[in-house]
Phi, psi and omega in degrees: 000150195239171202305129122137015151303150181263144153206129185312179187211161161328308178271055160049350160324133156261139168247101169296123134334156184281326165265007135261002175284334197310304173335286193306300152319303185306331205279300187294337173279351185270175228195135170220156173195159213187113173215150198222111160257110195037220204272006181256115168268151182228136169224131197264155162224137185191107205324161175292149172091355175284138129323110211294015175231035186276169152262113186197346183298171129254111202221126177250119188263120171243131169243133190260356152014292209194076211057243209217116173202121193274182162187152180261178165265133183071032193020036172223162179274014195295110155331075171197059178230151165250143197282298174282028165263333153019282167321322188281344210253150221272140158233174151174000000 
């Protein structure tokens, strides 16, 4: 079985690998929000319970112009972006 496969168990139990329960665990602690106005989307990350005027994002821009092309805000993956500030903000 290769890393992040499921395999059913008797009891109907799943047996993860540890990197995906990691996945999983992670997955549940964020908050994601995702808004796409004409061809630019901005996409967020932010523990739960951050406040979209918090500086706590990871905020991703994507544009679809002319395909599929991501960019960060402050050209890093750091939380410390605000989620409406999104439009103003530097990407690359």
């Amino acid at each position: 079985m290769s890393k992040g496969q499921l395999q059913r168990g008797r009891n109907a139990d799943w047996d993860l690998d540890e990197f995906t329960r990691e996945a999983l665990v992670k997955a549940k602690e964020l908050q994601i929000r995702y808004e796409k106005s004409g061809n630019v989307g901005y996409l967020g990350k932010a523990n739960f319970g951050a406040l979209t005027s918090e500086a706590t994002w990871q905020v991703r821009k994507i544009d679809f112009s002319s395909g599929v092309v991501m960019t960060a805000a402050d050209g890093d993956a750091n939380f410390d972006n605000v989620w409406d500030d999104r439009a103003g903000l530097t990407y690359s």
